[in-house]
N, C-alpha and C positions, 0 to 999 in steps of 0.2 A: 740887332745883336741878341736881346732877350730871344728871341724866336729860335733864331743859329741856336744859341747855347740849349733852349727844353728838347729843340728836336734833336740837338746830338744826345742829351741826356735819357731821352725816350729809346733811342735807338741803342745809345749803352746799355739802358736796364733789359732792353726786350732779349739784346745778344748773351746779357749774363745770366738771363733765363733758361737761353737754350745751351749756354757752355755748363750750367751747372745740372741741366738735364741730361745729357752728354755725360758729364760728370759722374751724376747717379748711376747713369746707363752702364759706364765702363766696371762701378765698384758691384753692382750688383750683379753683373756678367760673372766677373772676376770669386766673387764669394760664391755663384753657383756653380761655377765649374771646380773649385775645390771641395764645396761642398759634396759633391759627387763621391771624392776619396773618401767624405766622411758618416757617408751610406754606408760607404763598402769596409766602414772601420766598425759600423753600429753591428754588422753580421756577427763579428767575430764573438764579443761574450755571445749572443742568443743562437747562437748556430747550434751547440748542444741541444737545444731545448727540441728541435727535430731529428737531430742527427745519434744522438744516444739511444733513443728505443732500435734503430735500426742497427746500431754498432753491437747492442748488446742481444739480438736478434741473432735467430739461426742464418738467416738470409746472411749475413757480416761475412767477409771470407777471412776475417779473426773476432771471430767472437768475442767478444770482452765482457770483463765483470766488472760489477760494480763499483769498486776500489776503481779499475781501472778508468771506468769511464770519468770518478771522481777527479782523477789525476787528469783525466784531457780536460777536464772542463776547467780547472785551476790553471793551469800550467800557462796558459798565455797572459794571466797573470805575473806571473814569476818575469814572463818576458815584456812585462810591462812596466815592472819595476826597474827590469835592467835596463829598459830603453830610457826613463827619465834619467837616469845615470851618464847614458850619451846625450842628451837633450845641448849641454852644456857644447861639446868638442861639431854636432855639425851646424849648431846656430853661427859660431865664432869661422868655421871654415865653408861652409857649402852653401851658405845663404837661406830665404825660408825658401823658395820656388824648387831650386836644383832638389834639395832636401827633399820636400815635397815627391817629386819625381821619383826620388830613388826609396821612399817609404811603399809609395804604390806597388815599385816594381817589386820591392820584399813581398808585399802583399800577393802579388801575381805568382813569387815564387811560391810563398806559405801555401797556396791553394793548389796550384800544382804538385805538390808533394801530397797532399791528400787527396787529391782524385788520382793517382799513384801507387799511395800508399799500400804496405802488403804486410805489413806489422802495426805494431802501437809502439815503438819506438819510434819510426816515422812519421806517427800521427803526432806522439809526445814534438818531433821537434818541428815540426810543421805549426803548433799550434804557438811555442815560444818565439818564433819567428813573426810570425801571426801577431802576438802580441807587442813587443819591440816594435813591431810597423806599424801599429793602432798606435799606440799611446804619443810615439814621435809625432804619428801623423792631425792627430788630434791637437796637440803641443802647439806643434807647428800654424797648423791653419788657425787657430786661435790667434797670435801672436801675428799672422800672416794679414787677414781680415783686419783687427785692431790697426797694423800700423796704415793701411791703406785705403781705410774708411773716411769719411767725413764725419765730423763729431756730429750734424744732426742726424746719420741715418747708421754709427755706429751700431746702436742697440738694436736696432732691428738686423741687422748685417748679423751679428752675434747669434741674437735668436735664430737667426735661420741653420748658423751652425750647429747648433744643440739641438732643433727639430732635426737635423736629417741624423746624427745619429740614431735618433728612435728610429727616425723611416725606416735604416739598417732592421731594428731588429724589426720591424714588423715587414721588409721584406722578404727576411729567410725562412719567418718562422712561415708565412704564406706560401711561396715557392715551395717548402717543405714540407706541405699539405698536399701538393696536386703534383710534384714532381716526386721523383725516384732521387734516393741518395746521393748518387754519380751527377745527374743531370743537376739536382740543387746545388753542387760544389760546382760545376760548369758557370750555373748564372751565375755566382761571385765573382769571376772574373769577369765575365759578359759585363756588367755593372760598369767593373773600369775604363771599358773599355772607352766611352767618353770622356773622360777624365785624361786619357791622356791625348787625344783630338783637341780637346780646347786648351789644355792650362797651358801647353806651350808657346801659347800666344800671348797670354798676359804678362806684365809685369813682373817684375821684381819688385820687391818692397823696397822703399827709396830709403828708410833706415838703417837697413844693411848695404845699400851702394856708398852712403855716408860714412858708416862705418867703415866701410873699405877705401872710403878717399876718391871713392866715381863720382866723381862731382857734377860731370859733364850728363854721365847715363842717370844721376837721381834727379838734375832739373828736365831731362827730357821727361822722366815716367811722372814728374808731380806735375808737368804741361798736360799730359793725358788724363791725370787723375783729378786733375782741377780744373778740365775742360778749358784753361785759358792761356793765353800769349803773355798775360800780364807782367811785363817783367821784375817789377816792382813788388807784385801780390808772388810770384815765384823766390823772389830771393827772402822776403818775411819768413815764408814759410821754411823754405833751407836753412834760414837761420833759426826758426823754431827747431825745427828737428836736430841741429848742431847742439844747440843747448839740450835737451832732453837726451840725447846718446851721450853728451861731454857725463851730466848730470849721470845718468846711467852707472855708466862705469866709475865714476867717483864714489858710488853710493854701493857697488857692489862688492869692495874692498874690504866693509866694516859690516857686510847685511848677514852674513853669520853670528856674527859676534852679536850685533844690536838687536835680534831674532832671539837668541835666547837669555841674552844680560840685560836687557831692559825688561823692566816687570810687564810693563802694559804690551809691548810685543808678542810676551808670552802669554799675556793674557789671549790676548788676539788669535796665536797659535792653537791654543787650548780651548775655544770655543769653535773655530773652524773644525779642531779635529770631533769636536763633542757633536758637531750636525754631520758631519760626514760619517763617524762612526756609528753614530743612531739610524743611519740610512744601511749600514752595510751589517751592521746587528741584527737589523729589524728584519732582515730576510730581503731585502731591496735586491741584489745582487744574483740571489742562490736561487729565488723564486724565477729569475727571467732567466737562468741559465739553465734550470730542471721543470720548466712550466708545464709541457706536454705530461713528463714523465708524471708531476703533482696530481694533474688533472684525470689521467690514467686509473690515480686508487681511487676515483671517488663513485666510479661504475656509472657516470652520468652518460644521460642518453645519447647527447651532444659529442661528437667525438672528441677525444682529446687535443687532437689538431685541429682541429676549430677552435674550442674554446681556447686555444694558444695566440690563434690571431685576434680571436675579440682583445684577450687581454694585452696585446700588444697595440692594438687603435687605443685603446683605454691609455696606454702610454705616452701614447703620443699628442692626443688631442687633449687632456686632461690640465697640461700644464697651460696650453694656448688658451685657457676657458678660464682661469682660474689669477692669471696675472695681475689684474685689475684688483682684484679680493686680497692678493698681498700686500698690496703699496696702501689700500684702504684702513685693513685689518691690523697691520703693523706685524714684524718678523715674528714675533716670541710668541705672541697670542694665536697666529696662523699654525707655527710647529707645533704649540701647545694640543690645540685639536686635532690638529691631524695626527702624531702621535695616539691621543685616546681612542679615535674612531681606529687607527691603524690597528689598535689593541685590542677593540672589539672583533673584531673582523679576524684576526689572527688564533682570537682565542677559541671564537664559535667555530673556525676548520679544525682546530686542534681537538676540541670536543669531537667534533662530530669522528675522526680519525680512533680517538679514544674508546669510543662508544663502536663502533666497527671493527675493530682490529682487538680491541685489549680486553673489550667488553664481548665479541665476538656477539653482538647483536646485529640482526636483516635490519641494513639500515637503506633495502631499495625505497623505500617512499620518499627518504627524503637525500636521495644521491644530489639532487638541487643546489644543497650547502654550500659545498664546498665552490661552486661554479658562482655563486652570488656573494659569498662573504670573502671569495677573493677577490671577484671585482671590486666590493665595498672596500675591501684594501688598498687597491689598485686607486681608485679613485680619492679616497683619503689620504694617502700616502704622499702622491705627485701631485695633491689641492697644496701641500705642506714644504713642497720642491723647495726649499730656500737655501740651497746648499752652496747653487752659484752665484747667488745674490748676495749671502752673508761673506763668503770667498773672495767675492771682489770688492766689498766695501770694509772687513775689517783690519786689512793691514795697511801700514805704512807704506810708502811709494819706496822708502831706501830700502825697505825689507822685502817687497813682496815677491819679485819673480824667484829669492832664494827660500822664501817660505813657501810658496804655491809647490816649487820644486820638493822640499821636504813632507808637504802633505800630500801631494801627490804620490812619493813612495812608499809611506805608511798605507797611505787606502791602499795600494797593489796590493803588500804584504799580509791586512788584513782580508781583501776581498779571497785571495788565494786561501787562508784558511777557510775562509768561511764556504764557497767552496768546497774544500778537498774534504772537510768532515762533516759534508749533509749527508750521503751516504751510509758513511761510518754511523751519524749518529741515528740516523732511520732505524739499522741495519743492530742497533746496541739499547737503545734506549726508546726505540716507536717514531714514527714520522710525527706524532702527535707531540711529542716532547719538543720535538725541534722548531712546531710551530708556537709553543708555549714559552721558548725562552726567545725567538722574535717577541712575540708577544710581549713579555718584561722587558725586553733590550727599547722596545721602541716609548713605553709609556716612561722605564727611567730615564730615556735619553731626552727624551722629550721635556721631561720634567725639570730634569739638570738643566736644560738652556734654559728654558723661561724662567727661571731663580739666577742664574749667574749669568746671563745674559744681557745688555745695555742694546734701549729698543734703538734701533739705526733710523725706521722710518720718516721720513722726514730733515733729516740732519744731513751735512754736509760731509765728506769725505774727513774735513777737518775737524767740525765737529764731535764725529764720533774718532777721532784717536787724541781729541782735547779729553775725553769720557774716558776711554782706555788707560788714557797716563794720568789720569785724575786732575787734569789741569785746571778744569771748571770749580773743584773745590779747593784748588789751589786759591785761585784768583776771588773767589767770594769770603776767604779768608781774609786774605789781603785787604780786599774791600770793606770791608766788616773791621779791619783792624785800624784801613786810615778816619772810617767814622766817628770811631772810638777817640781816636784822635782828636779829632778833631772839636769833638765833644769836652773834651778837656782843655 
């Protein structure tokens, strides 16, 4: 009998080895092939960064000025705030997958209007389009991934999201080095073109089949997504997920109102927006959407589309190097330096611009500057990445997908300024000014978190919103008061 029972048990564990491989196999399939869309979302900000020398070029067959080009590089901005706006009406009707599909195919149309295109009103609305399909599409596969992960390979699932938007920009800005204008808007679509060969094979997210009452199609896709027949380990899990969707929509009725009437909510609010902001101040934004054209004034030997792609691998590998030094380092202390070094670096291109252009000194010896102190930015900068990290750890569960929503359409609003008046401000006050108030933007932003900031590291989700609503000094009061008590 003991024997019958280890060797069925052996043969149990060996089968839930290979269903939970299986398992992996299906979620990590399913995250690459959406990943794919969110390559081809990374293009859209850094597409300027090669496509602008060529627009504002004689070769353009409309030449554009600079104002104008300011306005293509923003505008898909504008169209990305409008998209968080729909984020709400196609989560509730079209599910994440069909969703999914029909952002790509916006995407397919946006690209097609600019390899087309034969004005800048066309380019203008190819590029809102462009952006409304990114930001959905981002939305989405975030939310998409999360619900069909398994909690131990969630966080690597995620990261692979937020790497392939970088691959985005360091594929166009590459392509955009060795290809011709026409030909680099061609590969954007070519890109998709996988994207839509696989994802139609995957799942649907078994949250929204819940939410719709497919009871039947959410235990078939949680059998493929959990590798097992179990029918007992199947129906736990549908009932997990019934409670967290019941829970969901109970919590979404009051997450405006408890978002900005509760203090520690707003507290919450108000430090997400202060790292997001100090990113999109700091030149974070403006510098990957005009890097060629940056690299351009500084007369280095290096071409400027080259040095576009180093600083794009610098984008991309910098965060995957540097994760470990966060969780060590702890939030406030990590942004803390990185802001300062950000400030350094920002300020020696602004000299050196200063000293060339205002001071009208031959600054050929050391055209180097600018090519090394923005890597030194580069690399400082995204050492300090903590934007997703503080994002997903400082709000409430009742508040956050309506707060993530709300910070999400401020940074549009704000990246679109910042954006549409680099330009302007080159063009009014010296490209060297512009690097000079990055400069300030990034050491006060910096500054302001690590003083009003509660360090997260280490603490539990509850933890840190016991910190927020001040509950810990709630309860050591109390405790302090029954001793007192008790003393008497």
């Amino acid at each position: 009998m003991n024997c019958n029972y280890q060797q069925v048990s052996a043969n149990d564990a060996l089968e839930g080895d290979k269903s939970k491989s299986r398992n992996n196999i299906l979620q990590f399939t399913a995250t690459i092939s959406v990943c794919i869309l969110t390559i081809g979302n990374g293009t859209v900000d850094s597409w300027t960064s090669p496509a602008l020398p060529f627009l504002t070029s004689n070769n353009s067959a409309f030449p554009v000025t600079d104002l104008e080009g300011s306005w293509i590089a923003s505008t898909s901005d504008l169209g990305s705030a409008t998209g968080n706006l729909l984020t709400p009406i196609f989560s509730s009707f079209l599910g994440r997958k069909n969703s999914l599909l029909i952002f790509a195919t916006m995407e397919v149309i946006a690209w097609t209007m600019i390899i087309s295109a034969k004005n800048i009103t066309m380019l203008y609305a190819a590029r809102f389009i462009s952006g409304v399909a990114c930001t959905l599409a981002i939305s989405f596969t975030v939310m998409y991934v999360g619900e069909i992960a398994g909690k131990e390979i969630r966080g690597i699932l995620l990261l692979i999201v937020r790497v392939s938007t970088q691959l985005g920009s360091l594929f166009v800005k590459s392509v955009g080095a060795y290809l011709t204008y026409q030909m680099m808007n061609v590969s954007m679509i070519i890109i998709l073109v996988p994207f839509f060969l696989t994802f139609i094979f995957v799942p649907e997210s078994p949250y929204y089949l819940l939410i719709k009452n497919r009871h039947d199609e959410a235990r078939r896709t949680l059998i493929k997504l959990k590798g097992t027949n179990d029918k007992e380990l199947i129906d736990l899990e549908i009932l997990r997920v019934k409670e967290t969707v019941s829970e969901t929509r109970e919590n979404e009725k009051w997450a405006l109102w408890d978002l900005f009437f509760i203090s520690g909510n707003r507290k919450s609010f108000f430090i997400v927006l202060l790292v997001w902001w100090t990113k999109f101040l700091s030149g974070d934004t403006s510098i990957d959407a005009y890097t060629q054209e940056i690299f351009e004034y500084s007369d280095f030997f290096l071409s400027a589309k080259y040095s576009a792609i180093i600083y794009a691998a610098i984008t991309v590998a910098t965060p995957l190097l540097v994760t470990k030094v966060i969780e060590r380092a702890g939030r406030r202390k990590v942004f803390l330096i990185s802001g300062i070094f950000s400030t350094i670096g920002l300020t020696i291109v602004g000299i050196f611009f200063f000293v060339k252009f205002y001071l009208k000194i031959n600054t050929t010896a050391f055209s180097w500057i600018p090519f090394v102190f923005l890597m030194f930015y580069n690399v400082a900068s995204n050492s300090g990445s903590i934007t997703y990290v503080i994002t997903g750890e400082m709000f409430a569960l009742n508040v956050k997908e309506t707060a993530m929503m709300c910070v999400t359409l401020t940074n549009d609003l704000l990246a679109f300024f910042v954006k549409v008046i680099f330009q302007w401000m080159n063009n009014s006050a010296g490209v060297y000014t512009t690097f000079w108030m990055y400069a300030f933007f990034s050491l006060v932003g910096s500054s302001l978190f690590f003083l009003l900031a509660p360090e997260t590291k280490g603490k539990t989700l509850e933890e840190i919103q016991d910190i927020l609503h001040s509950k810990k000094k709630r309860k050591t009061e109390a405790k302090a008061s029954n001793t007192e008590d008790e003393d008497l």
